[in-house]
C-alpha positions as a Markdown table, in Angstrom:
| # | Residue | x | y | z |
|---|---|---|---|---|
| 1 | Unk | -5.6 | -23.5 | 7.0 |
| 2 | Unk | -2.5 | -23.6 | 9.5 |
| 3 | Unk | -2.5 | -22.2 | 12.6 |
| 4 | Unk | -2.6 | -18.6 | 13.5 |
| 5 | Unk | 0.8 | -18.3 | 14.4 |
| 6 | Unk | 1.8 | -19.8 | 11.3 |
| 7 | Unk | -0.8 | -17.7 | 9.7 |
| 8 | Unk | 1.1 | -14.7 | 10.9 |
| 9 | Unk | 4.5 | -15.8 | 9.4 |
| 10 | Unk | 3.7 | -16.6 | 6.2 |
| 11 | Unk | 1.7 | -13.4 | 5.4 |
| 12 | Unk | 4.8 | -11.6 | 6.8 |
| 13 | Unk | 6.8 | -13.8 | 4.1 |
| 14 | Unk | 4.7 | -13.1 | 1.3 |
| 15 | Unk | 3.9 | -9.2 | 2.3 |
| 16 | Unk | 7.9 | -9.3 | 2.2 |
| 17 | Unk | 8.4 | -10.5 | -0.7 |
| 18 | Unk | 5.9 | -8.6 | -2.4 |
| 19 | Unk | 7.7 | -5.6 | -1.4 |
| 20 | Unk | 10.9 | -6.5 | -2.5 |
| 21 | Unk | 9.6 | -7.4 | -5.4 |
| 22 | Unk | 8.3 | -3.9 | -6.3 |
| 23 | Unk | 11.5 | -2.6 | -5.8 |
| 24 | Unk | 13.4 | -4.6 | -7.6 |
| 25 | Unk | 10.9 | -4.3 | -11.0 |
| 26 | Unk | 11.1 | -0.6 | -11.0 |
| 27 | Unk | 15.1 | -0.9 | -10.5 |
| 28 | Unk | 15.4 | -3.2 | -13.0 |
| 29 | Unk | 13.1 | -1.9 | -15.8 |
| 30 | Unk | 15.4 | 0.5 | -16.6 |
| 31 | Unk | 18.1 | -1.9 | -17.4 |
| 32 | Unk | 15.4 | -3.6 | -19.6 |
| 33 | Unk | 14.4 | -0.5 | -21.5 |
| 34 | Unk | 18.0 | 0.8 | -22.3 |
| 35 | Unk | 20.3 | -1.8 | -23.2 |
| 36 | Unk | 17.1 | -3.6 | -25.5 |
| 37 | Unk | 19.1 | -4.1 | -28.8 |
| 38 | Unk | 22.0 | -2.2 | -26.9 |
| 39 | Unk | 24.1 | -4.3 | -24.7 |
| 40 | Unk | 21.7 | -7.7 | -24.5 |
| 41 | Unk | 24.1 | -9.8 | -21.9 |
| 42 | Unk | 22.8 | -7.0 | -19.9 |
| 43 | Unk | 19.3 | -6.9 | -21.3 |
| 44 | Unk | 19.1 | -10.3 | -20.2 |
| 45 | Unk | 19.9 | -9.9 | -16.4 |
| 46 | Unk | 17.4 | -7.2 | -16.2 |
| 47 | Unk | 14.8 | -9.5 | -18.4 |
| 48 | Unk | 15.4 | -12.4 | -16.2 |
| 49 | Unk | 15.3 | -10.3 | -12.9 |
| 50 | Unk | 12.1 | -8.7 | -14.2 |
| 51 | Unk | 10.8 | -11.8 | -14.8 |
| 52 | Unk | 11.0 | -13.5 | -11.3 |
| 53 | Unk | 9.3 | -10.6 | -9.6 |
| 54 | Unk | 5.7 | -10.6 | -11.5 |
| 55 | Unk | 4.3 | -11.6 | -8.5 |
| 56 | Unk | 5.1 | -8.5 | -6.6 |
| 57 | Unk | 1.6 | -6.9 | -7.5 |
| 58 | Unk | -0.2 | -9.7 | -7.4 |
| 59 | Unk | 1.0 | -11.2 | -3.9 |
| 60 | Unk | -0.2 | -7.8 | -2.2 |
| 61 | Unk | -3.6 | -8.3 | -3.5 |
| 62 | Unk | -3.9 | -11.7 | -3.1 |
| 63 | Unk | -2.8 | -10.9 | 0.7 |
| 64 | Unk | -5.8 | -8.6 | 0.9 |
| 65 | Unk | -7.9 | -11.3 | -0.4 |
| 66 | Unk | -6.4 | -13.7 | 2.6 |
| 67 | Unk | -6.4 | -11.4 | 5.2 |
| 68 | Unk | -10.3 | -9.4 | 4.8 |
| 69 | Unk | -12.3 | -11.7 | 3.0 |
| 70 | Unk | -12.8 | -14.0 | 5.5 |
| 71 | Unk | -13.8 | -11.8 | 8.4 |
| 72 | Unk | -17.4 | -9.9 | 8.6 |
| 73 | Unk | -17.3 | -6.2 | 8.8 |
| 74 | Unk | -19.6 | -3.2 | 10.3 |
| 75 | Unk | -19.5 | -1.2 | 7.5 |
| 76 | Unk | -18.6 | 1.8 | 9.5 |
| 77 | Unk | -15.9 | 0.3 | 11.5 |
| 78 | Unk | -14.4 | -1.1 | 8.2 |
| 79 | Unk | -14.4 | 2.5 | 6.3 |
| 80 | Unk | -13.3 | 4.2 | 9.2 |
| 81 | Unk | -10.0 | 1.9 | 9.3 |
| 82 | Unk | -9.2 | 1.8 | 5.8 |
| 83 | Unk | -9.7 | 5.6 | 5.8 |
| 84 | Unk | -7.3 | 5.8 | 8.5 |
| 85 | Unk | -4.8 | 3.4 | 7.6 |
| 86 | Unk | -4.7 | 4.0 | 3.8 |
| 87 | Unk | -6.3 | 6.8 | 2.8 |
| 88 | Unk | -4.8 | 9.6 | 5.1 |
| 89 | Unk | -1.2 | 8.3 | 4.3 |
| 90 | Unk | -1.9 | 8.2 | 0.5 |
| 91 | Unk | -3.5 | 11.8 | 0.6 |
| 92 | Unk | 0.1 | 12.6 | 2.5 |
| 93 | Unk | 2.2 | 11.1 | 0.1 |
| 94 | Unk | 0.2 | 12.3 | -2.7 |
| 95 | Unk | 1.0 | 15.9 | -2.1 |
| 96 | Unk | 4.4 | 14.6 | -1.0 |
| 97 | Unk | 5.1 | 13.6 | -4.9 |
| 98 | Unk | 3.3 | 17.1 | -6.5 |
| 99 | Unk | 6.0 | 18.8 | -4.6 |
| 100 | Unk | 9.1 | 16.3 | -5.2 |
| 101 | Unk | 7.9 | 16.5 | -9.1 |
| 102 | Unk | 8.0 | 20.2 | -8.9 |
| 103 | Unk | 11.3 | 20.1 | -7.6 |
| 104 | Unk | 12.8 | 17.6 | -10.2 |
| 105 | Unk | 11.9 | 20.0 | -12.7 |
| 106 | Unk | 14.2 | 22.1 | -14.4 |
| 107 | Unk | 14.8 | 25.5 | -13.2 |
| 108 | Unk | 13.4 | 27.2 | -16.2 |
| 109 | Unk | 10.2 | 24.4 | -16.5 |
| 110 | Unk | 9.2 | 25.1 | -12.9 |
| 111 | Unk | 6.0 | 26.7 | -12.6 |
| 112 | Unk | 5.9 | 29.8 | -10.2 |
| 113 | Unk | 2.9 | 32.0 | -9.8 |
| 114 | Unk | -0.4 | 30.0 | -8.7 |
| 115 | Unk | -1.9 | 29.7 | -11.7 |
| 116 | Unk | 0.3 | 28.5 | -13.0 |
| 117 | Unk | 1.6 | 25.9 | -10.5 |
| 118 | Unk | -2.3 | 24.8 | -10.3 |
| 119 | Unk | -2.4 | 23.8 | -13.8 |
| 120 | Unk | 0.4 | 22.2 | -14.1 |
| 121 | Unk | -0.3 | 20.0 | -10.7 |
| 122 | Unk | -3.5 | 19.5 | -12.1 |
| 123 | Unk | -2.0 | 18.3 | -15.6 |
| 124 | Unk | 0.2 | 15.9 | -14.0 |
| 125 | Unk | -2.4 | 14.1 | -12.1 |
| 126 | Unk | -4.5 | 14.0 | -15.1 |
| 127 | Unk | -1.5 | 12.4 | -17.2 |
| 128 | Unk | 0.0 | 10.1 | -14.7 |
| 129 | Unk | -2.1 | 10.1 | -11.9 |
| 130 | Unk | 1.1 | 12.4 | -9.9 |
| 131 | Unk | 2.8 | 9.2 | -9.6 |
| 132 | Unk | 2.5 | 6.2 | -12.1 |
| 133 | Unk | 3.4 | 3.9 | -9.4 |
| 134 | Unk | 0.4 | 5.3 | -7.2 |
| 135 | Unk | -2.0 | 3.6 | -10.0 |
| 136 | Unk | -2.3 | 0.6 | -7.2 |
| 137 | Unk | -3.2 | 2.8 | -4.3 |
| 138 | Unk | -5.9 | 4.6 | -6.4 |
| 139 | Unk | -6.9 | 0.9 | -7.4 |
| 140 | Unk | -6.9 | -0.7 | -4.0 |
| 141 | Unk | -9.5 | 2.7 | -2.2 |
| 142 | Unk | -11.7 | 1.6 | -5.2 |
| 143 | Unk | -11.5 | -2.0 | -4.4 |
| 144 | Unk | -11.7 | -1.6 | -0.5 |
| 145 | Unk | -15.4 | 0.4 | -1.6 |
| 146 | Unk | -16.6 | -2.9 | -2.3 |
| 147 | Unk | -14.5 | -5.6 | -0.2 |
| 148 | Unk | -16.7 | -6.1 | 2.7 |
| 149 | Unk | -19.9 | -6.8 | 0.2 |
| 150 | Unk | -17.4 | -9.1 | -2.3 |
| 151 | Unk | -16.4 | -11.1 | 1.1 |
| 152 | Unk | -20.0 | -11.7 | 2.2 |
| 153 | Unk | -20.8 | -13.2 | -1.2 |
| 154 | Unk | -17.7 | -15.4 | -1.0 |
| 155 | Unk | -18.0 | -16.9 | 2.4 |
| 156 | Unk | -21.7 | -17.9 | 1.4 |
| 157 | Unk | -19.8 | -20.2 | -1.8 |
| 158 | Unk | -18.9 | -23.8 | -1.6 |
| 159 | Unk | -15.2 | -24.1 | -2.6 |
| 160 | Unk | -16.1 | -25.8 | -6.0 |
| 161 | Unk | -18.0 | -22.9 | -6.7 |
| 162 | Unk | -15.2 | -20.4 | -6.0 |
| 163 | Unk | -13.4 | -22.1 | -8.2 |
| 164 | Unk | -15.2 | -22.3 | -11.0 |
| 165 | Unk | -15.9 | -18.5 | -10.5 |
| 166 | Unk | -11.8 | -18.2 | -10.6 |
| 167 | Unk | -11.9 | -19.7 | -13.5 |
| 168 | Unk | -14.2 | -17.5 | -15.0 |
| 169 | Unk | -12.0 | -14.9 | -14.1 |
| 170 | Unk | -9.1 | -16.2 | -15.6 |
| 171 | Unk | -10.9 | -17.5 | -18.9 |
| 172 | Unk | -12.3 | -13.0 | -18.8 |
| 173 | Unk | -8.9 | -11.8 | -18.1 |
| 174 | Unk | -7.7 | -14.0 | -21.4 |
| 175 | Unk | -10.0 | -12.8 | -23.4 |
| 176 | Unk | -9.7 | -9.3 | -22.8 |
| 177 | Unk | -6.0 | -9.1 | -22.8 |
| 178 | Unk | -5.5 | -7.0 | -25.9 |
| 179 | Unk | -7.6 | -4.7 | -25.0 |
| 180 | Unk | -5.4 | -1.4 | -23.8 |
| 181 | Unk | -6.0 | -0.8 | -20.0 |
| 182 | Unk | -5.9 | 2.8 | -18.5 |
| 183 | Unk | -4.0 | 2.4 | -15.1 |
| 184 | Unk | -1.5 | 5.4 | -14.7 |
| 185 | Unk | -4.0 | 8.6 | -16.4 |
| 186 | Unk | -7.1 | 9.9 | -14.8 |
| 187 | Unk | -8.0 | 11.0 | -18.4 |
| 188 | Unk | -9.5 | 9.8 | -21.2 |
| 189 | Unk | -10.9 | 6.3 | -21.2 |
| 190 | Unk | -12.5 | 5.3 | -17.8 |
| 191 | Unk | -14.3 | 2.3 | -18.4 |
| 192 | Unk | -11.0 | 0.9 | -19.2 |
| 193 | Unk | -9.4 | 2.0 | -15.9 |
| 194 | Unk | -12.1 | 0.6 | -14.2 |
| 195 | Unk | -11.9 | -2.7 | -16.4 |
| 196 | Unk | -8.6 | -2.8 | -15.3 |
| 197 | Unk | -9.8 | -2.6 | -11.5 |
| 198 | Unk | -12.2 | -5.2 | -11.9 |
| 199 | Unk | -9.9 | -7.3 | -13.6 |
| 200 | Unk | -7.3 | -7.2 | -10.5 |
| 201 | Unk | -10.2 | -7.7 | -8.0 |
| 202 | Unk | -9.3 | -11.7 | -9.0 |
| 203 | Unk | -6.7 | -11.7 | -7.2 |
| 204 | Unk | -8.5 | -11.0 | -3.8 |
| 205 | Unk | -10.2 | -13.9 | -4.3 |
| 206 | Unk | -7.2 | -16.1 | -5.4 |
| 207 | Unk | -6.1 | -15.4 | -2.2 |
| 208 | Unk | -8.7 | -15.9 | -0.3 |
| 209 | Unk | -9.3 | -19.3 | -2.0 |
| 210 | Unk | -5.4 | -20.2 | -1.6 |
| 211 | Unk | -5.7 | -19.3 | 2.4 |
| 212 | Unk | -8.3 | -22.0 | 3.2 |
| 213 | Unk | -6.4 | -24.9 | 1.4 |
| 214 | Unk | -3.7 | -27.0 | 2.9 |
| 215 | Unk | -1.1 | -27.1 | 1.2 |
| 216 | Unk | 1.7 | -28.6 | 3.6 |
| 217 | Unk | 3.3 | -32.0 | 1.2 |
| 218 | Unk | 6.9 | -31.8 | 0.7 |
| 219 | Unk | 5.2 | -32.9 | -3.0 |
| 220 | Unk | 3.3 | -29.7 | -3.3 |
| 221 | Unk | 5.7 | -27.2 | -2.3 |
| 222 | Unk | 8.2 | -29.3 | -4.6 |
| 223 | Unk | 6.0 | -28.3 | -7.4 |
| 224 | Unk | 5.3 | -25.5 | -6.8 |
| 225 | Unk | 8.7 | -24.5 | -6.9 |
| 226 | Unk | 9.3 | -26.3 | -10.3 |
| 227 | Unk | 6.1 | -24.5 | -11.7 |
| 228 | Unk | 7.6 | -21.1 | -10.3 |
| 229 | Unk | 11.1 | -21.4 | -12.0 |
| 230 | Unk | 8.8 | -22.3 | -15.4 |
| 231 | Unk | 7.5 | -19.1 | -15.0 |
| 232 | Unk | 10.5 | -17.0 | -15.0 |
| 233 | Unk | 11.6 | -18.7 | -18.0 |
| 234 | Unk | 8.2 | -18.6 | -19.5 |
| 235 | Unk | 8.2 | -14.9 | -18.9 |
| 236 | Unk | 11.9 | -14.2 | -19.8 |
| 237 | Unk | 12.2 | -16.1 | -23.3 |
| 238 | Unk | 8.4 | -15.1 | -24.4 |
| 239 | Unk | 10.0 | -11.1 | -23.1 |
| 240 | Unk | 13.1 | -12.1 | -25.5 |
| 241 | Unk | 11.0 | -13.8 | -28.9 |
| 242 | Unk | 7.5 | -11.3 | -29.1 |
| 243 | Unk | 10.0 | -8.6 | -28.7 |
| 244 | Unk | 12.0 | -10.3 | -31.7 |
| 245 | Unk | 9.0 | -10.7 | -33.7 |
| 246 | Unk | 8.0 | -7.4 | -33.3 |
| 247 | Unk | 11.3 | -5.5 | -33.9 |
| 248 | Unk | 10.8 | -3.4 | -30.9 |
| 249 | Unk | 10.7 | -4.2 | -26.7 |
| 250 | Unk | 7.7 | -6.2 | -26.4 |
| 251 | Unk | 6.7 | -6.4 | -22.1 |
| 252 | Unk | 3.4 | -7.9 | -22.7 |
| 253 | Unk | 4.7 | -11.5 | -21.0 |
| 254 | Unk | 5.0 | -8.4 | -17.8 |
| 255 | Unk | 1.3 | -8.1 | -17.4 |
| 256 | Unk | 0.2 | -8.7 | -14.2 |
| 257 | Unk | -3.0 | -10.1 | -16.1 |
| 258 | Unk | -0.9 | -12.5 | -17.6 |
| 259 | Unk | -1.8 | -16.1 | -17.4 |
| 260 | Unk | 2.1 | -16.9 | -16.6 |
| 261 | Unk | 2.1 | -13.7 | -14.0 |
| 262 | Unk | -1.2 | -15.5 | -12.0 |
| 263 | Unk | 0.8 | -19.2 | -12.4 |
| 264 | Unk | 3.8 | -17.5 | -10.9 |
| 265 | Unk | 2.2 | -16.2 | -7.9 |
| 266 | Unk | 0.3 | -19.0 | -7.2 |
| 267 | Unk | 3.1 | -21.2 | -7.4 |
| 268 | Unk | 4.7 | -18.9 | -4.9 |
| 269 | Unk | 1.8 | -18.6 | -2.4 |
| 270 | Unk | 1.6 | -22.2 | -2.3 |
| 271 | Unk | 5.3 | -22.7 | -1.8 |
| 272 | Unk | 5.6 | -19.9 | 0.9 |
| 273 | Unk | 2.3 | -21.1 | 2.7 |
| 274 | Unk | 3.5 | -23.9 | 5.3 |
| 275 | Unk | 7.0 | -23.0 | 4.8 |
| 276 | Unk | 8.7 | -23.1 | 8.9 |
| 277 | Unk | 11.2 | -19.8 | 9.2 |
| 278 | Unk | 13.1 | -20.5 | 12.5 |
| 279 | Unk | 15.7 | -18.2 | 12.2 |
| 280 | Unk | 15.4 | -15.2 | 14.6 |
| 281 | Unk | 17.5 | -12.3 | 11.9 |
| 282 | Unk | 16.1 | -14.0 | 9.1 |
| 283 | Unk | 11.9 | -13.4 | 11.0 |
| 284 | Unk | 12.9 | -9.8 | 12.1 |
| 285 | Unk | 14.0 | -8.8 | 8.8 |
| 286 | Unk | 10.5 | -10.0 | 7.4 |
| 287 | Unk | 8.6 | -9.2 | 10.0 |
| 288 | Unk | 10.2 | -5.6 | 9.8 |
| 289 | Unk | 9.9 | -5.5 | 6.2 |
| 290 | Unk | 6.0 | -6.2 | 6.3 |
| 291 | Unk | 5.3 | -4.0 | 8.3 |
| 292 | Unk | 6.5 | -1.1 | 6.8 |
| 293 | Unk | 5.5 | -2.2 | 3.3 |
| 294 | Unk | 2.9 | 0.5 | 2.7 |
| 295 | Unk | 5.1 | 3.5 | 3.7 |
| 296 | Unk | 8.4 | 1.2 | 1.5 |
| 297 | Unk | 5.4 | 1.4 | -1.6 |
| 298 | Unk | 4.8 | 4.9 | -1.0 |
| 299 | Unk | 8.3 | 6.1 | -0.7 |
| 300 | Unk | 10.5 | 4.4 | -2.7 |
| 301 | Unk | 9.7 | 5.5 | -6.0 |
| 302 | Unk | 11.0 | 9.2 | -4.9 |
| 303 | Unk | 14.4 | 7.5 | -3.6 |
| 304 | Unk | 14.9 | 5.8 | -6.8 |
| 305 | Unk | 14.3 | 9.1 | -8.5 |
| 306 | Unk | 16.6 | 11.0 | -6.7 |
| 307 | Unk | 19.3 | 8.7 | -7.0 |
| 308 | Unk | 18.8 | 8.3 | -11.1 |
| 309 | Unk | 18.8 | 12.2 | -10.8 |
| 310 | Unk | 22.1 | 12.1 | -8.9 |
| 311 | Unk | 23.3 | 9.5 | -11.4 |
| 312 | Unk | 23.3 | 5.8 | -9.2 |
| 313 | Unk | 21.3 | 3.5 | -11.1 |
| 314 | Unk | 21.9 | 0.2 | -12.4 |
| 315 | Unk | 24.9 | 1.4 | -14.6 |
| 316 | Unk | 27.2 | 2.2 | -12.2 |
| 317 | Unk | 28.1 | -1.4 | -11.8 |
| 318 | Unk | 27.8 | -4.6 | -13.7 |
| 319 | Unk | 23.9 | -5.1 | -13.1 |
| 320 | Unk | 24.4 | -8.9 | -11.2 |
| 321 | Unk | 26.1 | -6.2 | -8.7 |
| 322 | Unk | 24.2 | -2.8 | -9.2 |
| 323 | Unk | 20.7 | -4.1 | -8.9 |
| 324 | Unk | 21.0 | -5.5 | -5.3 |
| 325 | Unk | 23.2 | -3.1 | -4.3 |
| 326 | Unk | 20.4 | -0.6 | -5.2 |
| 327 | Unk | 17.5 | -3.0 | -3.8 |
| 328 | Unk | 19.2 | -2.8 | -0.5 |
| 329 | Unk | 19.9 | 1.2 | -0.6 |
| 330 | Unk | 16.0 | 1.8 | -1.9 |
| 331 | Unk | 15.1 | -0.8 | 0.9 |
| 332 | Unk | 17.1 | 0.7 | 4.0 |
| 333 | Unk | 16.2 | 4.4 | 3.3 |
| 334 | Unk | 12.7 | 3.7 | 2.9 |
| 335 | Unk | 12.3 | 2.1 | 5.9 |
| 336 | Unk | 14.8 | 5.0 | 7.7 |
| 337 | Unk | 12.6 | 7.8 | 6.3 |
| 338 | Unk | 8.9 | 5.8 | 7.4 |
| 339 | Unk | 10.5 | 5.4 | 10.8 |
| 340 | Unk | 11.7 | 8.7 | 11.3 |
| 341 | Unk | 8.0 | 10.0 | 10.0 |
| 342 | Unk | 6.2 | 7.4 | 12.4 |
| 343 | Unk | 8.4 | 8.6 | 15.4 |
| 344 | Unk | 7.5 | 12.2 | 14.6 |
| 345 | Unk | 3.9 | 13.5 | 17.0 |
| 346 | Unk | 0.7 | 12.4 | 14.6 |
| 347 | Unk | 3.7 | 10.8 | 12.2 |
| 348 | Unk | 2.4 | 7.5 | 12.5 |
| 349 | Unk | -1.0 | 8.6 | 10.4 |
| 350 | Unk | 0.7 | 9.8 | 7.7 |
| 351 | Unk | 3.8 | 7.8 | 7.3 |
| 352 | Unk | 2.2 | 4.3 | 5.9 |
């Protein structure tokens, strides 16, 4: 493993890029979902976009795996961090989005009287959790339940056994691909949702297993690079034929479960690990973008919603322009709003 300083840079890097990457797949999505069998010049900047930022989901889990795995915990000291850290700003933004939602209803579909405001909140967290995007949150409190006993087990394993228990994982996550995870709903089928919880644990220890290899050849990063580009072509044409095949959009190539999704982020991990960032703009903008990255997750689906309410989305330009124009607008006012919240008295707890 490099050295701590080096440590330090490359998680900012990836956490970074995880964060854009989040962004970006919910801005370009739309593009992919309207202009399928529409306007497909389009359809393919949005496809191929989508495609080169699987990894978003992945990276941040595989960060947690780097970051926690390797340390021992006291149980209580743990709990009481992640409660503080994670829970208390998700509880925040939670509410936050039952009262956005209500808003982005239409006059006449707003609920007024309790009752009847009670069961529609109740309704919509039972249909799409509030938030679908807040699927990851409710994933990673259920995940962080069972980190410090998942580490113990992993420090204790040679590194050919960890290994061939990733493999495992990979070989379960292939076999089980069909079957129809329940991420967004707290109705219905929970042994799925929970499935799909377990399933995404793998990641933790991908990255924990990625962290304590070197991977600092020229010859390495060189292919890891080539294997990363495969991926976004992998994951772009697959998108374009299954979708063909199946005379309607086809995203299963967009699972994060996928075997090209896991390729894809490893092949970026690796490339990003010993990778030397001198520049000074270039480190603050990372650095600042890392750490904000919770509050960036928790916010900027609500920016994106407003805008699309107010009409900016991806078609107000050609897409090569529109979609990082918005990426940088989503970007800068999520980071403006978690500041402002984080300079406000007892902010800072909430914000994320």
């Amino acid at each position: 493993m490099s050295n701590s300083k080096q440590s330090i840079q490359y998680f900012d890097t990836l956490r970074a890029l995880a964060t854009l990457g989040v962004i970006i797949i919910h801005i370009s999505s739309p593009l992919v979902n309207m202009t399928y069998g529409k306007n497909m010049p389009y359809w393919w900047i949005g496809n191929v976009v989508d495609s080169a930022v699987r990894f978003a989901v992945p990276l941040f889990l595989m960060l947690s795996g780097a970051t926690m795995l390797g340390k021992e915990y006291k149980l209580n000291d743990f709990y009481k961090k992640r409660f503080t850290r994670v829970f208390i700003p998700f509880v925040f933004w939670l509410l936050a989005y039952w009262v956005y939602r209500w808003f982005m209803l239409k006059p006449t579909a707003q609920p007024t009287d309790f009752q009847s405001i009670l069961n529609w909140a109740v309704d919509l967290f039972l249909k799409e959790g509030v938030s679908k995007h807040l699927w990851y949150v409710y994933m990673i409190v259920f995940i962080y339940l069972a980190l410090p006993f998942l580490g113990k087990l992993l420090r204790n394993l040679r590194q050919s056994t960890l290994l061939t228990l990733l493999l495992c994982w990979v070989f379960f996550a292939f076999q089980t691909r069909q079957f129809p995870l329940n991420l967004y709903s707290w109705s219905g089928d929970y042994g799925s949702k929970f499935l799909g919880y377990f399933l995404h644990t793998g990641y933790l220890m991908l990255g924990f297993y990625l962290s304590r290899i070197n991977f600092s050849s020229k010859k390495m990063r060189l292919v890891a690079g080539m294997v990363f580009v495969l991926s976004v072509l992998v994951s772009a044409l697959g998108t374009y034929f299954m979708s063909e095949s199946s005379h309607h959009l086809n995203l299963t190539m967009y699972s994060y479960l996928n075997l090209n999704t896991m390729l894809q982020s490893v092949a970026l991990f690796v490339w990003t690990k010993d990778i030397q960032i001198s520049n000074k703009i270039t480190l603050w903008i990372q650095t600042t973008i890392s750490n904000y990255s919770y509050g960036i997750y928790l916010v900027h689906i609500m920016i994106i919603g407003i805008l699309f309410r107010n009409g900016i989305y991806w078609s107000f330009a050609h897409p090569a322009v529109s979609l990082p124009v918005l990426t940088l607008v989503v970007l800068l006012c999520s980071i403006a709003i978690i500041f402002l919240l984080r300079k406000v008295p007892g902010g800072k707890f909430i914000a994320g």
